[in-house]
C-alpha positions as CSV (number, residue, x, y, z in Angstrom):
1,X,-51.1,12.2,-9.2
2,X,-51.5,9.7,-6.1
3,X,-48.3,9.0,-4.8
4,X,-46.3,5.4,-6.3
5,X,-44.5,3.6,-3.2
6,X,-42.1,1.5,-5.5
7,X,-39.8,2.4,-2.4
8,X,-41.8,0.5,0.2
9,X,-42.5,-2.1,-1.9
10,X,-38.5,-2.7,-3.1
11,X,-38.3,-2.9,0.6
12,X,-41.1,-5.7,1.2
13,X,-39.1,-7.9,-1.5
14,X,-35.9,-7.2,0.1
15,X,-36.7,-8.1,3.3
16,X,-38.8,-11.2,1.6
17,X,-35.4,-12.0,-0.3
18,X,-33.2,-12.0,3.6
19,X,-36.0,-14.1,5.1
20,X,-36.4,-16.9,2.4
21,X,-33.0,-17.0,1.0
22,X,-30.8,-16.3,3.6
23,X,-29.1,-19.8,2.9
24,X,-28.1,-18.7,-0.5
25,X,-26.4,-15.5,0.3
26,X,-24.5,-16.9,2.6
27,X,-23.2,-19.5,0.8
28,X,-21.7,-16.8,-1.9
29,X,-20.8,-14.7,1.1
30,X,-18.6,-18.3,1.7
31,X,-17.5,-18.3,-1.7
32,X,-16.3,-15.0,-2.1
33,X,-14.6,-14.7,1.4
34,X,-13.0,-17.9,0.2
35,X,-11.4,-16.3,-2.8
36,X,-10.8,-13.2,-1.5
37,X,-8.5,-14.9,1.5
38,X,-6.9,-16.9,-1.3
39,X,-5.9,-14.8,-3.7
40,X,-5.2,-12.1,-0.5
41,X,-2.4,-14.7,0.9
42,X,-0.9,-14.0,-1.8
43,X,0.3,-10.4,-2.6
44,X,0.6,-10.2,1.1
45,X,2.8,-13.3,1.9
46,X,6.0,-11.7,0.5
47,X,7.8,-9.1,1.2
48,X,6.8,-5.7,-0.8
49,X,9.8,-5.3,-2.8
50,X,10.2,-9.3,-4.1
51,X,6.5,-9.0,-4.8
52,X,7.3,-5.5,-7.0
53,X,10.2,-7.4,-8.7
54,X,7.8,-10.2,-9.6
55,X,4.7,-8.3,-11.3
56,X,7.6,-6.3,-12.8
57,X,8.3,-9.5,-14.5
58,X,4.8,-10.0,-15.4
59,X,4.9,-6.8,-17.1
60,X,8.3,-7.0,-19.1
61,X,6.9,-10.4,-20.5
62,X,3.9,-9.0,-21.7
63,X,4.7,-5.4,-22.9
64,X,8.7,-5.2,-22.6
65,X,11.6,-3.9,-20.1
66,X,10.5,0.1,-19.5
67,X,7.1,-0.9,-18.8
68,X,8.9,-3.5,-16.2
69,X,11.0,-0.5,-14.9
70,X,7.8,1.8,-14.6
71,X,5.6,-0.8,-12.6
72,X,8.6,-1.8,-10.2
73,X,9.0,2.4,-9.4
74,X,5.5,2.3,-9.7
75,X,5.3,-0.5,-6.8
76,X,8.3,1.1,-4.9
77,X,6.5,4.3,-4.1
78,X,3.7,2.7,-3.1
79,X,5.7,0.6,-0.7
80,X,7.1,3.8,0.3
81,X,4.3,5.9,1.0
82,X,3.4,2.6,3.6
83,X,0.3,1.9,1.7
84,X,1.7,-1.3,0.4
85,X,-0.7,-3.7,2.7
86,X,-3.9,-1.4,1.4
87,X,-2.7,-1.4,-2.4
88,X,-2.6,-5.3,-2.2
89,X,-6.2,-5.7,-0.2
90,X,-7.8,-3.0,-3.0
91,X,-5.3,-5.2,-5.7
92,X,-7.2,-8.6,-4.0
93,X,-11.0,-6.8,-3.5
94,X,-10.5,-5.6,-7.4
95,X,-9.0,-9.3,-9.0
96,X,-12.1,-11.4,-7.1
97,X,-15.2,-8.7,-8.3
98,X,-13.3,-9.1,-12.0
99,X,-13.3,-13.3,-11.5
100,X,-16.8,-13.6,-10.9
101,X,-17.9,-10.6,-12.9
102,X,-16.2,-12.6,-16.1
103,X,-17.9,-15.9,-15.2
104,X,-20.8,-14.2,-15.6
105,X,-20.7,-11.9,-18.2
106,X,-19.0,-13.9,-20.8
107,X,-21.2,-16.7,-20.9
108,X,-24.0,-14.0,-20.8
109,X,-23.0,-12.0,-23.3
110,X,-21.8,-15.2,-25.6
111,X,-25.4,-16.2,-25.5
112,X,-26.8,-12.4,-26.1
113,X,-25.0,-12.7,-28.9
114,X,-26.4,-15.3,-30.5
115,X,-29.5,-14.7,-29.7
116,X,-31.6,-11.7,-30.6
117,X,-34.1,-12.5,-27.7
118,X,-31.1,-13.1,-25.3
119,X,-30.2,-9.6,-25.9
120,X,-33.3,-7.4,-25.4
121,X,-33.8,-9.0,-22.0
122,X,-30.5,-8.7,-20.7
123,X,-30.2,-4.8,-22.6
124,X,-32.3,-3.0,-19.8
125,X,-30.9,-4.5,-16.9
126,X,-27.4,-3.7,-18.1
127,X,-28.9,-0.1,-18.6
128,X,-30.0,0.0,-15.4
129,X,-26.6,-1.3,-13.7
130,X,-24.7,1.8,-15.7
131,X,-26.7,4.4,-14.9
132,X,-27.8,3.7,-11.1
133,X,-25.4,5.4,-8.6
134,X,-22.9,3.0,-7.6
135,X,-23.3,4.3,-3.4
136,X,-27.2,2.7,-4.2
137,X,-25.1,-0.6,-4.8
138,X,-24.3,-1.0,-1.2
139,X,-27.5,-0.8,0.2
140,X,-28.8,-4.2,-0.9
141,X,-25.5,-5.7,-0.9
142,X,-24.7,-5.0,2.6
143,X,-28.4,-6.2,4.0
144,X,-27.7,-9.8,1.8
145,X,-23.9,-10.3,2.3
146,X,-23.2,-8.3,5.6
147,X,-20.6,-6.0,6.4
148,X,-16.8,-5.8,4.8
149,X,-15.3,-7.7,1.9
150,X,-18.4,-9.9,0.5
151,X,-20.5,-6.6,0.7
152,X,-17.3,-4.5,-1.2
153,X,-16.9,-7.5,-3.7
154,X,-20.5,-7.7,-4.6
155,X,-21.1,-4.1,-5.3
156,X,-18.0,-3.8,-7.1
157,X,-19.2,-6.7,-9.8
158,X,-22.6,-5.5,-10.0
159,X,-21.3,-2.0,-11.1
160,X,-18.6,-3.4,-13.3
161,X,-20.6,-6.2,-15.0
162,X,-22.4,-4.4,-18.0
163,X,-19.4,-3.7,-20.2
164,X,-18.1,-7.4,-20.1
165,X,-21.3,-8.5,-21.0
166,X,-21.6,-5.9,-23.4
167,X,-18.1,-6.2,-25.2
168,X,-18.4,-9.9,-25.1
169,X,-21.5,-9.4,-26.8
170,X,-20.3,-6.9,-29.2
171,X,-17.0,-9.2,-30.5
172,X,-18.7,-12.3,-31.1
173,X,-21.3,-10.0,-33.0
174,X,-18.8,-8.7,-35.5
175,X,-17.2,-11.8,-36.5
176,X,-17.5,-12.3,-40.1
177,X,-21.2,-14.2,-40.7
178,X,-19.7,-15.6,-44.0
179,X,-17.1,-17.5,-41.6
180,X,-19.7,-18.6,-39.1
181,X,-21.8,-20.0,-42.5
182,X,-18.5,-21.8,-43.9
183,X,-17.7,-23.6,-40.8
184,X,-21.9,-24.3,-40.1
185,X,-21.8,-25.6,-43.7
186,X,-19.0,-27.6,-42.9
187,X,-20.7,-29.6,-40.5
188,X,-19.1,-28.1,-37.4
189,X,-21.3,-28.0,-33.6
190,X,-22.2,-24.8,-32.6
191,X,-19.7,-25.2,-29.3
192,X,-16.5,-25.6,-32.1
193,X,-18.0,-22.7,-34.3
194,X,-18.3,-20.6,-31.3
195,X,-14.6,-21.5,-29.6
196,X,-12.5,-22.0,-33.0
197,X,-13.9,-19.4,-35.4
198,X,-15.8,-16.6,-33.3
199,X,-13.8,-16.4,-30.3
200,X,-10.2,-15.7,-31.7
201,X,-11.1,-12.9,-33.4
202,X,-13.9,-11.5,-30.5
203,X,-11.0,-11.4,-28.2
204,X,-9.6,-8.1,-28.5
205,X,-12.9,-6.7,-28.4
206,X,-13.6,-9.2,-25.2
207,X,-10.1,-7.8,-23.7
208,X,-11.6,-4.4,-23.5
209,X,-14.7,-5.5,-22.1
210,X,-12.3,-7.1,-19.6
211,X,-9.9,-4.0,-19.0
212,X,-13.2,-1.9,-18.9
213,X,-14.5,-3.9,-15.9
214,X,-10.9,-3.8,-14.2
215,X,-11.2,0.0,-14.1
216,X,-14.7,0.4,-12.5
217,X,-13.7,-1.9,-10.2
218,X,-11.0,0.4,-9.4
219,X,-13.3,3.3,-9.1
220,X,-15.6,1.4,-6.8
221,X,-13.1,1.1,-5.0
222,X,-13.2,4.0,-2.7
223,X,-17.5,4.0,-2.4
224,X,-17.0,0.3,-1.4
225,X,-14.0,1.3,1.4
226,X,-17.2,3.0,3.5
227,X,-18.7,-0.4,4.4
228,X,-15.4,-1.9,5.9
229,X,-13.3,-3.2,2.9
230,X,-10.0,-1.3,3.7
231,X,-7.6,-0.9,1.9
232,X,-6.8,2.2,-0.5
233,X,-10.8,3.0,-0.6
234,X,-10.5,3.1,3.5
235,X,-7.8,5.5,3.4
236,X,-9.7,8.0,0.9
237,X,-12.6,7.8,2.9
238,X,-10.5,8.0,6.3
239,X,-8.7,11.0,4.3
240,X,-12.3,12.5,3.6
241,X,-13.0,12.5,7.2
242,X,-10.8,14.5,8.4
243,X,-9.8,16.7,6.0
244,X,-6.3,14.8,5.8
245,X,-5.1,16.2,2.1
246,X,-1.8,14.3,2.0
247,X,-3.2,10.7,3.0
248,X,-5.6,11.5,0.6
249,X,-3.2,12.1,-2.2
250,X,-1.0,9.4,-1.6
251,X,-4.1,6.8,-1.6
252,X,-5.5,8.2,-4.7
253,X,-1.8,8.3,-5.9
254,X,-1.5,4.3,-5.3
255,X,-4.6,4.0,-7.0
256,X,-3.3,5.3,-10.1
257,X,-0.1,3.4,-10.4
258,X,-3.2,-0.4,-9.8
259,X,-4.9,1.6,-12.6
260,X,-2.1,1.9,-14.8
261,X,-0.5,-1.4,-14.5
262,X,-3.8,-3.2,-15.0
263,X,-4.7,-1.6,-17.6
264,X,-1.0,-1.6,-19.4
265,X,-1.3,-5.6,-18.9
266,X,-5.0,-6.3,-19.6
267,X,-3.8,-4.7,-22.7
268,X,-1.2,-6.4,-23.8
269,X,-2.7,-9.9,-22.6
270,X,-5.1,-8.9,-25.1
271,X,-2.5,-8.6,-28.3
272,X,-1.1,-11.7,-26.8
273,X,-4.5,-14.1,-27.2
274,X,-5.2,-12.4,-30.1
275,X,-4.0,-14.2,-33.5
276,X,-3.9,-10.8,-35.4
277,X,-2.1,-9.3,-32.4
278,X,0.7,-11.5,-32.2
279,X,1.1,-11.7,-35.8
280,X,1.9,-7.8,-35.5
281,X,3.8,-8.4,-32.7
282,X,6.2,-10.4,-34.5
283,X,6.7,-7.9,-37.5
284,X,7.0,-5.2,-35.0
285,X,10.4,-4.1,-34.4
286,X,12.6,-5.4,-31.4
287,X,14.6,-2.5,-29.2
288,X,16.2,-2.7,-26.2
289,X,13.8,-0.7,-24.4
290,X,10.7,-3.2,-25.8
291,X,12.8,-6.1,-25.4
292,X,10.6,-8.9,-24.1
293,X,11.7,-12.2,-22.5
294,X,10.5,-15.6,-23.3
295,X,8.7,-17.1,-21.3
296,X,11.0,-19.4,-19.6
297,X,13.1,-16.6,-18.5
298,X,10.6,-14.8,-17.3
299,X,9.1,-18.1,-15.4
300,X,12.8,-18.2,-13.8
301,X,13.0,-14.9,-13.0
302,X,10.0,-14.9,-11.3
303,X,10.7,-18.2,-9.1
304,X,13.9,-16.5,-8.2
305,X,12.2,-13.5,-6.7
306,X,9.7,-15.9,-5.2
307,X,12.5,-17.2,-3.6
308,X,13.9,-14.4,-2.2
309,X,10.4,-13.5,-0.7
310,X,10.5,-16.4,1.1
311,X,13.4,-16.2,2.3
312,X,12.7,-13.0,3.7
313,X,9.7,-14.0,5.3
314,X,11.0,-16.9,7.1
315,X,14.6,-15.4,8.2
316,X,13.9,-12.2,8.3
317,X,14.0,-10.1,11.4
318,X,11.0,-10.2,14.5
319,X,7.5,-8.3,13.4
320,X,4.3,-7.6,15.3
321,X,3.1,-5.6,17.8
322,X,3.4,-5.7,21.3
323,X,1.6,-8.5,23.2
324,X,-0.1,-8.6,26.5
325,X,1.7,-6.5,29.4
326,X,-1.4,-6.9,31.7
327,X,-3.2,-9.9,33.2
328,X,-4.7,-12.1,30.5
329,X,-8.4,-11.6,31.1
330,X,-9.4,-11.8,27.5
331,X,-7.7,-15.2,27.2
332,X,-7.7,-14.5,23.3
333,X,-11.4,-13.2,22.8
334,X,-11.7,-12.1,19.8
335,X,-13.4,-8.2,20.1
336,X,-14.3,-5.8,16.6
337,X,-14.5,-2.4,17.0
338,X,-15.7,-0.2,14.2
339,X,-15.4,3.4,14.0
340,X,-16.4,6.9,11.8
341,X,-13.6,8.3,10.5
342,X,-13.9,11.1,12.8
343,X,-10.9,12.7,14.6
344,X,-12.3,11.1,18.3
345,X,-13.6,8.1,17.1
346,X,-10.2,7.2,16.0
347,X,-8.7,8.7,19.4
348,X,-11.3,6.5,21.3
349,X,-11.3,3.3,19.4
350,X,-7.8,2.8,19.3
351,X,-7.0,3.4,22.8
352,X,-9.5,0.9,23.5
353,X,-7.3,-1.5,21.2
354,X,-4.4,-0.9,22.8
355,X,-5.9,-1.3,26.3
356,X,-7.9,-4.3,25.1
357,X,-4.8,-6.0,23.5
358,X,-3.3,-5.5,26.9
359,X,-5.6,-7.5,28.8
360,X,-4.9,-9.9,26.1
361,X,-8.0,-9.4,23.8
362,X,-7.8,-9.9,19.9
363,X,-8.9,-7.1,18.7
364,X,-9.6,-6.1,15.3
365,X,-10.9,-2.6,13.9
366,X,-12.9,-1.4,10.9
367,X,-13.5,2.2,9.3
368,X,-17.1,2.6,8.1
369,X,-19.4,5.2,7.1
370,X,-22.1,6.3,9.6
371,X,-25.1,3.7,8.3
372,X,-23.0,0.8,8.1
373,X,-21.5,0.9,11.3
374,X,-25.0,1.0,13.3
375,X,-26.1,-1.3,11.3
376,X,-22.7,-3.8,11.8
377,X,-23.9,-3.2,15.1
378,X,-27.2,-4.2,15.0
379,X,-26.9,-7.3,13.6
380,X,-24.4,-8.7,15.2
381,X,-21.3,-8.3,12.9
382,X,-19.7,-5.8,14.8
383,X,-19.2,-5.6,18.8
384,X,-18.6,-2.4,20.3
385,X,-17.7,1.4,18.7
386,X,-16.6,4.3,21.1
387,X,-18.2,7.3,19.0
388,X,-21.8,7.6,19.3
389,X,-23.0,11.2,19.4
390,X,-26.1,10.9,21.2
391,X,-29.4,11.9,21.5
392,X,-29.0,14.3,18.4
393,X,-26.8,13.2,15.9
394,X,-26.8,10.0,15.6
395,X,-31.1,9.2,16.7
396,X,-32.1,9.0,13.8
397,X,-28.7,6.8,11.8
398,X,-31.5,4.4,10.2
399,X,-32.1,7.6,7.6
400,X,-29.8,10.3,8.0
401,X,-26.3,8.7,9.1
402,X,-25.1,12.0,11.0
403,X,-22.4,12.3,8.6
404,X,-20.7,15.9,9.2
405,X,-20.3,16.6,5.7
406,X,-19.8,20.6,6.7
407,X,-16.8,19.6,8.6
408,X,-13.6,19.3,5.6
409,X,-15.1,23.1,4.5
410,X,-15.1,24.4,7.5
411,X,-11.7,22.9,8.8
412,X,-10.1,24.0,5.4
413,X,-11.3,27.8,6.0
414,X,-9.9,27.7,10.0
415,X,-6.7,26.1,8.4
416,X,-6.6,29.4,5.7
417,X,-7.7,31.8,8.2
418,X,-4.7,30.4,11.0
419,X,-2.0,30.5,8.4
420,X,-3.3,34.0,7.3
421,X,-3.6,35.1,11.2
422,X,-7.5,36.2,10.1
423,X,-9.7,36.2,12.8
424,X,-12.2,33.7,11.7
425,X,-15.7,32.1,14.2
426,X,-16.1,28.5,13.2
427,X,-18.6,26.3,14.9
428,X,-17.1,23.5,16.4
429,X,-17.9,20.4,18.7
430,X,-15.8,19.5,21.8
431,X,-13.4,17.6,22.6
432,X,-11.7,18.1,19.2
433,X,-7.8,18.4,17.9
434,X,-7.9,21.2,16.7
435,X,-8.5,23.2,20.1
436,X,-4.9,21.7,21.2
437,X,-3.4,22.9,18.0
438,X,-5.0,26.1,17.2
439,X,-4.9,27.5,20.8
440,X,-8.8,28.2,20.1
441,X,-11.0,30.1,22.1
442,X,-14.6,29.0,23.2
443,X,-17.6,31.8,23.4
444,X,-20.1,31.5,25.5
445,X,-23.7,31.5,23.7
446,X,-26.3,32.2,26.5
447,X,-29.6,32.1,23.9
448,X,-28.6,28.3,23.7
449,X,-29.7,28.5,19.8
450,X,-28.1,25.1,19.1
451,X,-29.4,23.2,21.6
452,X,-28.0,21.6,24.6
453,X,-25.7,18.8,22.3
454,X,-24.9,16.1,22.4
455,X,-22.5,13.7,24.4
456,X,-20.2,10.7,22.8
457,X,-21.3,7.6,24.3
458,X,-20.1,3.7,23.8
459,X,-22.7,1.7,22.1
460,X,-22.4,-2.2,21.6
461,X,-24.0,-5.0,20.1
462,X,-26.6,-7.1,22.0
463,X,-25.2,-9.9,24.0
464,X,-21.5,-8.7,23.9
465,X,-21.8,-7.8,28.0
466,X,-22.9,-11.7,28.5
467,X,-20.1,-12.8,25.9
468,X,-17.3,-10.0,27.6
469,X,-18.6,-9.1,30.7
470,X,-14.9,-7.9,31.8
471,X,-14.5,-6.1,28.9
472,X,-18.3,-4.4,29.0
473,X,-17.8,-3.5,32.6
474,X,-14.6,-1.5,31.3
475,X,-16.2,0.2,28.6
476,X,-19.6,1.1,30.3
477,X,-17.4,2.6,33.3
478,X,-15.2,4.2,30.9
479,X,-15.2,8.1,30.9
480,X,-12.2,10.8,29.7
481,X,-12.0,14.2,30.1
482,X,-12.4,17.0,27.2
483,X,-8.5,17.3,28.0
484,X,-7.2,13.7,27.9
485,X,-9.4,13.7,24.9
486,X,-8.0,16.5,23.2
487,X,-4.5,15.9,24.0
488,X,-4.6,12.2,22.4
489,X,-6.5,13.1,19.2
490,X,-3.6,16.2,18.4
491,X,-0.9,13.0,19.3
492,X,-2.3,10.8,17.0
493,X,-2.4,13.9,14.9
494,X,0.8,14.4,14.6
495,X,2.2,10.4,14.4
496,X,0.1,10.2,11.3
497,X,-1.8,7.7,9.2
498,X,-1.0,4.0,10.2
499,X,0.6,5.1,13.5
500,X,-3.0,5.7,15.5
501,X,-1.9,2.6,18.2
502,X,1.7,3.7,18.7
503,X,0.4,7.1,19.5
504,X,-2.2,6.2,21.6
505,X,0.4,3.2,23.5
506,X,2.8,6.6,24.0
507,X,0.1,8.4,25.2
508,X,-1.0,6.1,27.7
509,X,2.7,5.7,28.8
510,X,2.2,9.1,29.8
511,X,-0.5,9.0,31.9
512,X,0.8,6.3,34.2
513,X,-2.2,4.7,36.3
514,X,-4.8,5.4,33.4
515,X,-4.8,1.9,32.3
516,X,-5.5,-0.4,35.8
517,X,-8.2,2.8,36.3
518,X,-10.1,2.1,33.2
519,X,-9.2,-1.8,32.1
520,X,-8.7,-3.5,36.2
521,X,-6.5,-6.4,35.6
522,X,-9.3,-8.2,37.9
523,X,-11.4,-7.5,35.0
524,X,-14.0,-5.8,37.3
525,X,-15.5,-2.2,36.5
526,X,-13.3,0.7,37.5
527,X,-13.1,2.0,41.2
528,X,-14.8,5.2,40.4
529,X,-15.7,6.5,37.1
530,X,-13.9,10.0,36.7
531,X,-16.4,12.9,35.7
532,X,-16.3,14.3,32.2
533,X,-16.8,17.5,30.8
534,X,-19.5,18.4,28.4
535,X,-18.8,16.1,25.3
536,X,-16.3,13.9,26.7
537,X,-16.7,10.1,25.7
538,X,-18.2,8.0,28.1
C-alpha cells in the first residue's frame, strides 16, 4: 500500500497556519499571559501562611471546619517542603486553562445539546482530544504560542476540554422534556427555558464536568512543566532528570494536596448552586466538625487574614538576593537562560546567573526538555544555554532531542551497587557528580567503540553577541575544567533543590579570582581562556 504522508501534510498546514495567522495567536498569547499574571499576583502577593488561612476559609464555607483544618495542614506542608511559589504557579497555570476551557465548553456543549446536528460534529473532535497523547499537545502549541506559560496553558485546555463539553452536554440533556414543553407552552424564549428550567437542575452534572476538567489540568500539569511553565510540573521533570527521588515525591506530594482541595471544593460548589443540593443541605444534620460559617463570617475572616498578609508583606523583614558586587556592565539587561535538567547544565547555567547578576544583568532561567530549549533558541525566545553536547548528541535535536533517558536506570543501579559495596561498570559521561561522590574510577577503552564524544559547548540565539557583546565575549571565552566542573555540580548536590545559586555563589567564593577571569569587569573577553579537559564546558 503506497505510503500516506498525513504527517507532511499536517506540517504544510501548520506552517500555513504561523505564516497567515500569526496576528491571531499572539493576540491569545496576550490574553492568556494577561490572565495568567493576574490571577498569579495573587496567590503569590501574600505571605504563604495568610494565604493557607484564607483558602482554609474558602473551604470551611463550603464543606465545613475539618475540611478547613485538612486544607490549612494540607497548605502548611507545602509551604514547608519550600514548594509554596511552584504550588501557586501550577495553582495559577491550572485556574486560567479551567477559565477559558469553561468559556468554551459550556456554551459548546449547551448548544450540542440542543441540537442533534451540533452534537455529531463536535462528538469526533472531542474523541480525538481524549484519546491523543497529551505530550502531542505541545507540539503545535509551542510552534503557535511560543515557549512557557501560553504554550503550558493552551495544552492544558485542549486536553481538558472534552469532559466540560461533554457533561454540559449531558445535564442539559437529562432535564425532564415534559418541563422544557411546559415552560415552551407557556410562552417562554428559548434563552429563559434554557437559564430558568434546564440549567438549575444540569448543574451538578455540569459541576463534574467542571471538577473533571480541574483534574486533567492537574495531570497536565507535569507534561506541560517540559516546555518552561515551572512550577510543581518543573520540579517533577527537574526530579526525572536527575534521578532526584525526594524532590520528586515532595512535588508529586504538593500535587496531591491542589488535587484534593480542588476537587473537595468544586464539589461542594456544586451542592451549593444546586437547588436539590442545598435543599439536602439544610436537612442534613449540623456537627461541630461540619459546622459551616455564613457567609459574612467567612467574608470577615478572610479580609482579616488578607490583612495580615499585607501587613506582612509591607513590614516584614528585607528579601531578595544579592545585588551587583561587580561593575555594572549589564546596566539592567535583561538575559534568559534555559537549561536540561541535567546535573551540569544546572552547574553551568547557574554559575552563569550568579556571575551575570554580578555584572548587574537581569537574569532569568527556565528548565525545558531537550526540543523545546533548541527551539526557544531558535526563534528568539530564549538567549543563551550552557549545555550543548555537541557534535553527537544534540545534531540532530530537531528529531531526536538527546534526551538520556538510560541515565535515572543506570544511576539507580550505581546507587544500589555503592550502598551494597558491589562492584558494578556503568557507562558514564564526564565531567559528572557523581565521580566526586562515588570516588569512581575511569577505564581506559583503547578500541574507541563509542566514539570520540562529545564536548559541552555554549550555544545562543542569533543576534544576542550584537545585543550583549560584553556578555557573549564572556561566555564564548568561557571554559572550566572536568574538576571545577565536578566539584560544583556535587555542591549544588548537596545544598539541594532551590538552593542551585547559593551553592554556586559559595562555590565561587571559593575560588577567588574565577570571576574577574571569566566575567572582566571591563566587560572585555577574558585574558586567556584556561584549557579544558575532555568534556569540560566551553
Amino acid at each position: 500500500m503506497p505510503r500516506l504522508h498525513l504527517g507532511d501534510w499536517v506540517d504544510s498546514g501548520v506552517d500555513w497556519l504561523v505564516a497567515h495567522l500569526s496576528w491571531l495567536f499572539d493576540a491569545v498569547k496576550a490574553v492568556v499571559e494577561g490572565m495568567y499574571d493576574g490571577i498569579d499576583a495573587v496567590p503569590t502577593a501574600p505571605q504563604p501562611l495568610p494565604l493557607a488561612g484564607i483558602l482554609a476559609v474558602l473551604a470551611w464555607w463550603l464543606r465545613g471546619l475539618v475540611a478547613g483544618v485538612l486544607s490549612f495542614a494540607g497548605f502548611a506542608l507545602i509551604d514547608s517542603l519550600d514548594l509554596w511559589d511552584q504550588a501557586m504557579s501550577t495553582l495559577s497555570l491550572v485556574l486560567v486553562a479551567t477559565l477559558i476551557a469553561l468559556a468554551v465548553s459550556l456554551p459548546l456543549g449547551t448548544r450540542a445539546a440542543r441540537s442533534r446536528a451540533v452534537s455529531a460534529t463536535v462528538k469526533p473532535v472531542l474523541d480525538l482530544l481524549q484519546t491523543m497523547p497529551s505530550m502531542v499537545l505541545l507540539i503545535p502549541a509551542i510552534l503557535f504560542f511560543g515557549m512557557g506559560v501560553p504554550a503550558g496553558v493552551v495544552a492544558t485546555l485542549i486536553f481538558a476540554l472534552a469532559p466540560g463539553v461533554r457533561m454540559t452536554e449531558l445535564g442539559v440533556r437529562q432535564v425532564d422534556a415534559e418541563l422544557v414543553e411546559a415552560a415552551e407552552a407557556f410562552g417562554t424564549t428559548r434563552r429563559d427555558t434554557l437559564l430558568r428550567v434546564q440549567l438549575p437542575p444540569a448543574l451538578p452534572t455540569i459541576m463534574a464536568g467542571v471538577n473533571q476538567v480541574i483534574m486533567l489540568g492537574l495531570s497536565m500539569v507535569v507534561i506541560a512543566g517540559m516546555v518552561g511553565t515551572g512550577g510543581l510540573g518543573g520540579a517533577v521533570n527537574e526530579a526525572i532528570g536527575r534521578l532526584d527521588i525526594g524532590l520528586g515525591f515532595e512535588a508529586g506530594l504538593g500535587i496531591v494536596v491542589l488535587a484534593i482541595y480542588l476537587d473537595r471544593l468544586t464539589g461542594a460548589l456544586g451542592t451549593r448552586l444546586s437547588p436539590l443540593g442545598r435543599r439536602a443541605a439544610a436537612k442534613a444534620r449540623t456537627t461541630a466538625w461540619s459546622h459551616r460559617p455564613r457567609p459574612a463570617v467567612a467574608v470577615a475572616c478572610v479580609a482579616a487574614l488578607a490583612l495580615v498578609a499585607g501587613g506582612l508583606g509591607v513590614f516584614g523583614g528585607p528579601a531578595g538576593t544579592a545585588g551587583a558586587t561587580g561593575e555594572d556592565v549589564g546596566r539592567g539587561k535583561e538575559v534568559k537562560l534555559g537549561y536540561i535538567p541535567w546535573d551540569e547544565g544546572i552547574a553551568s547555567t547557574y554559575l552563569w546567573k550568579e556571575i551575570l547578576e554580578q555584572r548587574g544583568f537581569k537574569v532569568t532561567t527556565t528548565q525545558y526538555a531537550a526540543g523545546p530549549l533548541y527551539t526557544g533558541l531558535a526563534t528568539g525566545q530564549l538567549d543563551v544555554q550552557t549545555d550543548a553536547w555537541l557534535p553527537t548528541t544534540h545534531a540532530e535535536y530537531g528529531q531526536k532531542y538527546g534526551k538520556r533517558l538510560d541515565e535515572p536506570a543506570m544511576l539507580a543501579e550505581l546507587k544500589r551497587a555503592y550502598a551494597k559495596k558491589q562492584p558494578v561498570l556503568v557507562t558514564l559521561w564526564s565531567p559528572y557528580w557523581a565521580y566526586a561522590q562515588y570516588g569512581l574510577k575511569k577505564l581506559e577503552e583503547p578500541r574507541g567503540a563509542r566514539g570520540k564524544g562529545d564536548g559541552v559547548h555554549t550555544v545562543a540565539r542569533q543576534g544576542f553577541a550584537e545585543d550583549n557583546p560584553g556578555a557573549a565575549r564572556w561566555l564564548k571565552a568561557f571554559s572550566m575544567t572536568e574538576r571545577q566542573l565536578t566539584d560544583l555540580e556535587a555542591r549544588i548536590q548537596q545544598a539541594g533543590q532551590g538552593k542551585e545559586q547559593d551553592a554556586a555563589r559559595a562555590w565561587l567564593a571559593d575560588h577567588p579570582g574565577l570571576l574577574d577571569k571569566w566575567a572582566p569587569a571591563d566587560g572585555g573577553a577574558a585574558g586567556t581562556k584556561a584549557a579544558a579537559d575532555s568534556g569540560a564546558a566551553g
